[in-house]
C-alpha distance (Angstrom), angle and dihedral (degrees) to the residues before:
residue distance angle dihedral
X1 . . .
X2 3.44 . .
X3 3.73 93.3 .
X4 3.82 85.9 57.6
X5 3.50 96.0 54.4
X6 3.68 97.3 52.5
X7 3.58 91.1 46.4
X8 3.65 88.4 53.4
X9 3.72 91.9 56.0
X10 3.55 93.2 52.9
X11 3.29 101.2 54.7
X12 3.67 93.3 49.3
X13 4.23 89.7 54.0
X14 3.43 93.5 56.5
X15 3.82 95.3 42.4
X16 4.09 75.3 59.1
X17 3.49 104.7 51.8
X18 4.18 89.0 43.2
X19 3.82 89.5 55.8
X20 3.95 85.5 35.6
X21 3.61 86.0 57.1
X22 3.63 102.2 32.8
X23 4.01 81.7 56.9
X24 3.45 95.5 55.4
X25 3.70 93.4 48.3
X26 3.68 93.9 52.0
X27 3.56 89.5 41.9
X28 4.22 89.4 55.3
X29 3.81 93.8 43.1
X30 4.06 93.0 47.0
X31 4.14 82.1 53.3
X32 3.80 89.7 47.0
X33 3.74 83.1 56.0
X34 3.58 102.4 43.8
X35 4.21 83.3 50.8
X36 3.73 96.7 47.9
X37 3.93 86.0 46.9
X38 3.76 90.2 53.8
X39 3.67 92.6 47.2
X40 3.91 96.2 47.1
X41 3.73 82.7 50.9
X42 3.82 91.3 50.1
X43 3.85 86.4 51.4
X44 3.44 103.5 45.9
X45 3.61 85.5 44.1
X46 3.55 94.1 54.7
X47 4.12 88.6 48.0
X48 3.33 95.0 53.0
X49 3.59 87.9 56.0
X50 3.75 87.2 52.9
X51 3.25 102.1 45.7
X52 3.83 85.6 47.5
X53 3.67 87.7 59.9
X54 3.41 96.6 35.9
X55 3.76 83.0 60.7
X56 3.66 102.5 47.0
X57 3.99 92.5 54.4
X58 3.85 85.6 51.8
X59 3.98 91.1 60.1
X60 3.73 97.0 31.7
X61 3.96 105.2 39.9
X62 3.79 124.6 -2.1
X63 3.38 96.4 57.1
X64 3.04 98.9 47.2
X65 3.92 95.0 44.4
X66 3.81 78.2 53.1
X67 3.43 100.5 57.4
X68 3.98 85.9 43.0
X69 3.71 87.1 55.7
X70 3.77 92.7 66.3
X71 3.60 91.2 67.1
X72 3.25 102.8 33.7
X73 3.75 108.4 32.7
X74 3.95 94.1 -167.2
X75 3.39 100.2 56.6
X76 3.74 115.8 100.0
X77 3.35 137.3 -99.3
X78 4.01 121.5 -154.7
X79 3.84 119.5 -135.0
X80 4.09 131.9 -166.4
X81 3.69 109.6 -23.7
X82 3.84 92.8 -152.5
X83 3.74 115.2 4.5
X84 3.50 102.7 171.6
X85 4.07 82.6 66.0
X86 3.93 91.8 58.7
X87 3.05 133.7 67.3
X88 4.53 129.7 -111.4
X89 4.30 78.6 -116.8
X90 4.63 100.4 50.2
X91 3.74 84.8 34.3
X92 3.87 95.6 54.7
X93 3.51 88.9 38.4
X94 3.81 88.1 52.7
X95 3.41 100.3 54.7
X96 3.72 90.6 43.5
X97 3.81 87.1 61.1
X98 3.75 86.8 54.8
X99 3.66 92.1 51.4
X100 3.84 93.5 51.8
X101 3.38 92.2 45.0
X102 3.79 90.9 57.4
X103 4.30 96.2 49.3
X104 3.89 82.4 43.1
X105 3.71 94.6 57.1
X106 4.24 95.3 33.1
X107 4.06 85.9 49.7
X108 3.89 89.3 55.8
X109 3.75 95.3 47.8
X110 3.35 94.7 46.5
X111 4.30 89.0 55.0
X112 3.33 83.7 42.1
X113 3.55 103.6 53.9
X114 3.72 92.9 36.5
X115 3.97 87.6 59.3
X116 3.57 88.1 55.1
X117 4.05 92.9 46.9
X118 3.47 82.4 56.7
X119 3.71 102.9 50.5
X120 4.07 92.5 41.6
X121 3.77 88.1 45.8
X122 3.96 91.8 57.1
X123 3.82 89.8 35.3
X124 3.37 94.8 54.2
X125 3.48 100.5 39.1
X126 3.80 84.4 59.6
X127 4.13 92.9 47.0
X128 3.90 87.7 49.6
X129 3.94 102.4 46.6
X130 4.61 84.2 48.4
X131 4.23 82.6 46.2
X132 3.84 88.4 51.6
X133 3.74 94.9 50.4
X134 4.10 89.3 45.3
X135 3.70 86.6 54.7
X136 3.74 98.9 51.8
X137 3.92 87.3 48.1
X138 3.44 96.7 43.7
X139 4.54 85.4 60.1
X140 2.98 92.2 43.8
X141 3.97 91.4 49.2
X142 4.20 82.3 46.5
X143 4.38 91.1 65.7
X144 3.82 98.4 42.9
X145 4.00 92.3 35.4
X146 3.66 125.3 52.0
X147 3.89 94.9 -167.0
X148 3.74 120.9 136.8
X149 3.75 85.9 -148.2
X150 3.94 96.8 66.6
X151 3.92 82.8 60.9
X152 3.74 96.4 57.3
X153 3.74 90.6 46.1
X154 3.93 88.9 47.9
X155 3.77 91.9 53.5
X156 3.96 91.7 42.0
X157 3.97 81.3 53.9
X158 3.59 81.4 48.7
X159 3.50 98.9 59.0
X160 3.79 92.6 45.4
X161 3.79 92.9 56.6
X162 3.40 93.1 47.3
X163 3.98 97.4 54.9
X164 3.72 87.6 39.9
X165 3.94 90.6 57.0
X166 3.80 85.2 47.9
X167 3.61 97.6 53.6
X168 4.10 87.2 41.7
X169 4.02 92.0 60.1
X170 3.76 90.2 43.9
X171 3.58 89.0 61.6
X172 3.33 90.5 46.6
X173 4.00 105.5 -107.6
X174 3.28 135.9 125.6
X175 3.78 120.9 -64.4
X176 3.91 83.7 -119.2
X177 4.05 98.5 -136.5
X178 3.71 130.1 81.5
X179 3.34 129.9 -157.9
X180 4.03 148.9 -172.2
X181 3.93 117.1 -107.7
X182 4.00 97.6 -75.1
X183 3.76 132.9 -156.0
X184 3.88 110.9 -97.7
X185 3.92 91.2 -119.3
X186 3.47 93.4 40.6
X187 4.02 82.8 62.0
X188 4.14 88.8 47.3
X189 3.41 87.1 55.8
X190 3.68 101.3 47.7
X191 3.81 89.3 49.8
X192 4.01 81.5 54.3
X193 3.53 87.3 60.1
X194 3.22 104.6 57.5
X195 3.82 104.3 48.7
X196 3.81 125.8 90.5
X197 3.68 94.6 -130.0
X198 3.90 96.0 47.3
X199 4.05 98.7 139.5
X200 3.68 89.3 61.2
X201 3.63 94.5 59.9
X202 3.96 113.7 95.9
X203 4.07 110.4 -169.0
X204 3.75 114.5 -156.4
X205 4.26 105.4 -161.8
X206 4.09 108.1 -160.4
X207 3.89 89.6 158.1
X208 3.96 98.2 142.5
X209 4.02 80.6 -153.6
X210 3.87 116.5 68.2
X211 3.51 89.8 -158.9
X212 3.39 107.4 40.1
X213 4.30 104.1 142.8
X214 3.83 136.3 -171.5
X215 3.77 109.8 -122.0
X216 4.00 115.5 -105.8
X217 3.42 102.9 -95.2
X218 3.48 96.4 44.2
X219 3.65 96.7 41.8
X220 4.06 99.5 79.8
X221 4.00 91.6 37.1
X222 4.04 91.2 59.0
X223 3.26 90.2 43.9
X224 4.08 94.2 60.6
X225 3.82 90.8 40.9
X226 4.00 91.7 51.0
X227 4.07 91.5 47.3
X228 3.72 85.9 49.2
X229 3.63 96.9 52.7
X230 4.42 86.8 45.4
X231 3.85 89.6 45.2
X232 4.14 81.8 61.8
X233 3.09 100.1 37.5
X234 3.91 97.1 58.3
X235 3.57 87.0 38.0
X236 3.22 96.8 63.5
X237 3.72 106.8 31.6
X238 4.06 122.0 73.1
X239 3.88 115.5 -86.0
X240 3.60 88.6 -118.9
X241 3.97 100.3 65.7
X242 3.61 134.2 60.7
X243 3.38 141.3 -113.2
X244 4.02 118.2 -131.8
X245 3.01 117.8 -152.1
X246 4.28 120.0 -172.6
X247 3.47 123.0 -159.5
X248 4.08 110.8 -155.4
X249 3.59 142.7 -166.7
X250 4.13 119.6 -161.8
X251 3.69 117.3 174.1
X252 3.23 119.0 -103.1
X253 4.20 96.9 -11.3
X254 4.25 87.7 80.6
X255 3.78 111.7 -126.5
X256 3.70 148.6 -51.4
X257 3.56 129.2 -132.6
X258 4.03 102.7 -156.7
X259 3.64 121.9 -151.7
X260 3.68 124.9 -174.4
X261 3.77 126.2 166.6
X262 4.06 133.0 174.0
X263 3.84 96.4 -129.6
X264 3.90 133.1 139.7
X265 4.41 85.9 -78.3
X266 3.96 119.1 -148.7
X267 3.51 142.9 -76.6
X268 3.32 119.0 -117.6
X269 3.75 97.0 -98.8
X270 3.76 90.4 43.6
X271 3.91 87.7 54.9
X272 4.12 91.7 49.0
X273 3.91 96.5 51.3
X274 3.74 87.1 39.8
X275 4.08 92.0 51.7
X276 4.00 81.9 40.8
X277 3.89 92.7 52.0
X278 4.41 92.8 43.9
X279 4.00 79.9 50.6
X280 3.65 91.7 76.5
X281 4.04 96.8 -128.6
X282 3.74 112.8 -160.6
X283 3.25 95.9 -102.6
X284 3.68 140.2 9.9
X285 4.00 115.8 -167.4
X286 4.44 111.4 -137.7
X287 3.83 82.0 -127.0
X288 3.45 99.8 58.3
X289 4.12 90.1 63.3
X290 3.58 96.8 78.9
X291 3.96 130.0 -117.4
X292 2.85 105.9 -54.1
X293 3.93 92.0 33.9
X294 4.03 104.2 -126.8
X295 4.02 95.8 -160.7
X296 3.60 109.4 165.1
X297 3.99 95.8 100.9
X298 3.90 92.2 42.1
X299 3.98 90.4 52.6
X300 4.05 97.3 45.4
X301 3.91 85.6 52.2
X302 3.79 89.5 53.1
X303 3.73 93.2 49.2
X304 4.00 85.2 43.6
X305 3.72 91.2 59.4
X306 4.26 98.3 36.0
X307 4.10 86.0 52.9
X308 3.62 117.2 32.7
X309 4.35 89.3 -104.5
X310 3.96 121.3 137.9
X311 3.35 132.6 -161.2
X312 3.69 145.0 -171.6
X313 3.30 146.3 -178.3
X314 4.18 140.2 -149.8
X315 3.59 139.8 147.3
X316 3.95 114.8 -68.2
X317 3.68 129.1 -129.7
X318 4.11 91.3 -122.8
X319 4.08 81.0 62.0
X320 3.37 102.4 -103.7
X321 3.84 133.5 70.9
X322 3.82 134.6 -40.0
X323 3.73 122.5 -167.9
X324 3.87 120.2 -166.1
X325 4.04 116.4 -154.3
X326 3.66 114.0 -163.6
X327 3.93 125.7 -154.0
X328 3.68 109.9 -167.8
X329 3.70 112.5 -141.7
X330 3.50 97.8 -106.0
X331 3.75 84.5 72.7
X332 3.74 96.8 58.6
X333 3.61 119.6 75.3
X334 4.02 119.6 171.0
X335 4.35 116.7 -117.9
X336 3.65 122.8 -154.6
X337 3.48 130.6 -95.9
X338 3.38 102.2 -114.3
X339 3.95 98.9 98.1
X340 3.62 130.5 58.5
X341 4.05 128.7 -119.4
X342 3.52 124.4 -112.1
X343 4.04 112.4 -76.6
X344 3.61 88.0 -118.0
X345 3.93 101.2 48.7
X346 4.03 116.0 115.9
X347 3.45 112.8 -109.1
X348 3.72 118.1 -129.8
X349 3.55 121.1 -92.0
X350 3.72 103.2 -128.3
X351 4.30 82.5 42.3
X352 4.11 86.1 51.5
X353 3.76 94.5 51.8
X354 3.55 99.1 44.7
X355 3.38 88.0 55.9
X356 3.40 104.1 46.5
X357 3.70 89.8 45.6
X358 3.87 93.9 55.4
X359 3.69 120.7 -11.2
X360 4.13 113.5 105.1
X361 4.06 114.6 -113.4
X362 4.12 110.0 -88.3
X363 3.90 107.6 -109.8
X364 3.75 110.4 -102.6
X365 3.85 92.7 -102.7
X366 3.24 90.2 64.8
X367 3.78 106.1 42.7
X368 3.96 92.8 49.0
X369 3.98 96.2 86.3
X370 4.52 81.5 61.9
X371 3.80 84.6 59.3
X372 3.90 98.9 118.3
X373 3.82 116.7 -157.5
X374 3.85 111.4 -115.5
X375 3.87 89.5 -127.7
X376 3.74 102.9 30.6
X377 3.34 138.8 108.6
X378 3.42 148.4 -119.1
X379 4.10 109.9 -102.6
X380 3.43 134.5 -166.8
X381 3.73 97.4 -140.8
X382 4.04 133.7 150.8
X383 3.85 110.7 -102.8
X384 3.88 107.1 -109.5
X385 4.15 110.8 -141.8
X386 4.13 102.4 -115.4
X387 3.61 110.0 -114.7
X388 4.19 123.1 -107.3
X389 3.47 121.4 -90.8
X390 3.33 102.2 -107.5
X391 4.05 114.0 -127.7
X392 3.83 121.9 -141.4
X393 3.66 116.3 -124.8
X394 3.96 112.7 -146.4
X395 3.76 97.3 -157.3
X396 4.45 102.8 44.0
X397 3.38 133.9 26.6
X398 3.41 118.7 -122.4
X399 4.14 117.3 -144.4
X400 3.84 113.4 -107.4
X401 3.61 103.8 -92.5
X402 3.87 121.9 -138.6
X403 3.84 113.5 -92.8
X404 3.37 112.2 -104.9
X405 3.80 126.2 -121.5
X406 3.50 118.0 -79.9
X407 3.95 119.7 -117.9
X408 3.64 121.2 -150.4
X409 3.87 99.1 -90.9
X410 3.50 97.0 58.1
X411 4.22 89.0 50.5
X412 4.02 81.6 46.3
X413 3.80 84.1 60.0
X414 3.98 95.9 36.1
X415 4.20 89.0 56.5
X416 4.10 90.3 42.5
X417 4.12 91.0 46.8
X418 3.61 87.7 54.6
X419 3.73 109.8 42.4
X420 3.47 84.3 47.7
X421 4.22 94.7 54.9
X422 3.71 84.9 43.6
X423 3.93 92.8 59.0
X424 3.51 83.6 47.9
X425 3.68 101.4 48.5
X426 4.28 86.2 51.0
X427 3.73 87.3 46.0
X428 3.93 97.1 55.1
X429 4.16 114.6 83.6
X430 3.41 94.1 -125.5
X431 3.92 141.2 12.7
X432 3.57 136.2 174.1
X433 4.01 123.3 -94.3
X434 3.97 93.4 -97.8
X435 3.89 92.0 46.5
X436 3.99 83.2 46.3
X437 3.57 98.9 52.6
X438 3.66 94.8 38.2
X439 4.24 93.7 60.3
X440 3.43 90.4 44.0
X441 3.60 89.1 57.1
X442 4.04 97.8 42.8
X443 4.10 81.3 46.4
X444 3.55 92.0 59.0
X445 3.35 95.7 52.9
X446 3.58 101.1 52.1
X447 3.59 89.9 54.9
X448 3.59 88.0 51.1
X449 3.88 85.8 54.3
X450 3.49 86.9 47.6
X451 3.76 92.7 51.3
X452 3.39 89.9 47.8
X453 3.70 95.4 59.2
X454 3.41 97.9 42.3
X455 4.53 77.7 66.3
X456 3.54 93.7 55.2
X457 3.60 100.9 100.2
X458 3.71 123.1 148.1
X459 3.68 122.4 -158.9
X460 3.75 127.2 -128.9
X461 4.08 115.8 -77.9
């Protein structure tokens, strides 16, 4: 019995040091729980406060920065402040919120800005169409009238047109004008007219064609991107310089229309956007061109793209700028000889030396119309035929016929005769009361042209 009893007692120790130890175990793993719950706690405390922050950068600075970005693409954007604290799902999630952000924000400025195309394309429209009617009154105004002060006020109205034409093709309408297949330096000299600075500009023609021309629908669109690129160019350059413009012919390549000024040049960022902007991208937003909005590069890159043109832009040898406008053959077409350039179109180099070298002087009749009035300007006018000599008969007497109209060289001459009798009138010791009253008269109105001149500004583009 004994034996029993002992192994009685046996078995219940080790039944109590297995539930002793099975105790302890449980005991150890239900602490290993309570610590892993604390620590998961920690964590996804610590996440939380992540993500929290995560969140409030979102709202307060990268999208924001973001939204900067898409005007100014250098700026930068912030990412994840602390990663390793989020998550692969918050921080996709994150940046998807930028990304939304972004096409929300680019989605309204395109509506925007096409709501204000619209309204500057109707506005200007409007504008252009009154300008157009102004001009037409304003030559006829110039053969009834010989004031100097209907000039100024046509080149003012000048100016106007031109600007609204530029915001027009910004906004992606029609130029507004249309014209017949033009001589090439015809068009150089129309662009002349229609820039502020237009006295400083010296045109250089080396076509080895006379009549080399710029097909018709072309011809007013080339015109707007060259005035755009002389607008800058004597914007930016001191009023003391000039601006050179060469007029090229290459073979089979079409021409180039060679600006070069001596102005303050570019950085190089300046230079990229402005190489990006003569590009022609596929779309340039009205608040991207700065306050106030400097346009002239974004418009001749839209004309480059709408006809066929290129352009491009590096530093010049004269230290500042030089701006090369392409016109692909297929612009070009030839015209016939049978009508005469404008008085004040360059005449070719090679043309100019021959004739120089040996061509006899033109008589004096003859050269008069070339007179160019000190003070004038360079107009874009239709060439009036000259009227017949008329021939007396010695047997009847013909009635006096009404004088014709006068065409723009003869009121060249008319302004040149009389400036030229009024320095001589001021010049003489004495003259009688009439004579007196009369220079001081033609003297006030060349300081009025003067004055008027001196107002002709024409801001940067």
């Amino acid at each position: 019995m004994a034996w029993i009893v002992a192994l009685i007692a046996v078995v219940a120790a080790v039944t109590a040091v297995v539930r002793s130890q099975n105790a302890a175990r449980d005991a150890n793993v239900a602490w290993g729980r309570v610590e892993l719950a604390e620590r998961q706690a920690k964590a996804a405390d610590a996440r939380t406060a992540a993500l929290t922050d995560e969140i409030r950068q979102l709202a307060q600075k990268r999208i924001p920065a973001a939204a900067l970005a898409l005007s100014h693409p250098t700026a930068p954007v912030p990412g994840l402040r602390e990663a390793a604290e989020v998550d692969g799902g918050s921080a996709r999630l994150l940046t998807e919120a930028v990304q939304a952000a972004r096409a929300a924000v680019i989605e309204e400025r395109q509506r925007v800005d096409a709501a204000a195309r619209a309204a500057m394309r109707g506005t200007s429209a409007k504008i252009q169409s009154l300008l157009n009617q102004s001009q037409q009154l304003l030559h006829e105004l110039q053969h009834e009238y010989d004031d100097p002060r209907i000039l100024q006020l046509d080149f003012r109205n000048e100016l106007a047109l031109r600007r609204t034409q530029a915001t027009a093709v910004l906004c992606d309408a029609w130029p507004g004008l249309a014209r017949q297949s033009s001589p090439l330096v015809e068009i150089v000299l129309g662009a002349q007219s229609r820039v502020a600075g237009y006295e400083r500009i010296k045109v250089a023609n080396h076509l080895r064609d006379e009549w080399l021309a710029v097909v018709a629908r072309a011809a007013e669109p080339l015109a707007i991107a060259l005035a755009e690129l002389l607008a800058n160019a004597t914007a930016y350059s001191h009023p003391d310089t000039d601006v050179q413009v060469t007029v090229q012919q290459s073979g089979g390549r079409g021409a180039f229309l060679v600006v070069d000024d001596a102005g303050i040049g570019m950085d190089d960022d300046a230079l990229e956007r402005a190489r990006a902007l003569l590009a022609g991208p596929s779309e340039v937003l009205l608040t991207e061109l700065g306050d106030p909005p400097q346009t002239g590069f974004a418009v001749v890159g839209r004309l480059a793209v709408q006809y066929g043109l290129s352009c491009h832009i590096e530093p010049s040898p004269f230290g500042g700028m030089r701006t090369i406008l392409r016109v692909p053959a297929h612009l070009l077409t030839v015209l016939e000889d049978d009508r005469s350039l404008s008085a004040l179109a360059p005449k070719a180099v090679h043309a100019h030396t021959a004739t120089t070298a040996g061509a006899e002087p033109e008589p004096a009749a003859e050269r008069e119309p070339a007179v160019q009035e000190r003070n004038g300007l360079p107009s874009r006018r239709r060439r009036a035929p000259r009227p017949a000599p008329v021939r007396s008969a010695p047997a009847a007497v013909t009635p006096a016929a009404p004088p014709p109209p006068r065409t723009p060289e003869q009121a060249e001459a008319s302004w040149a005769a009389l400036q030229q009798g009024t320095l001589s009138g001021r010049s003489a010791p004495a003259a009688p009361p009439e004579a007196e009253h009369h220079d001081n008269k033609d003297g006030q109105d060349d300081r009025n042209c003067r004055n008027d001149r001196n107002d002709q500004g024409d801001d940067e583009t």
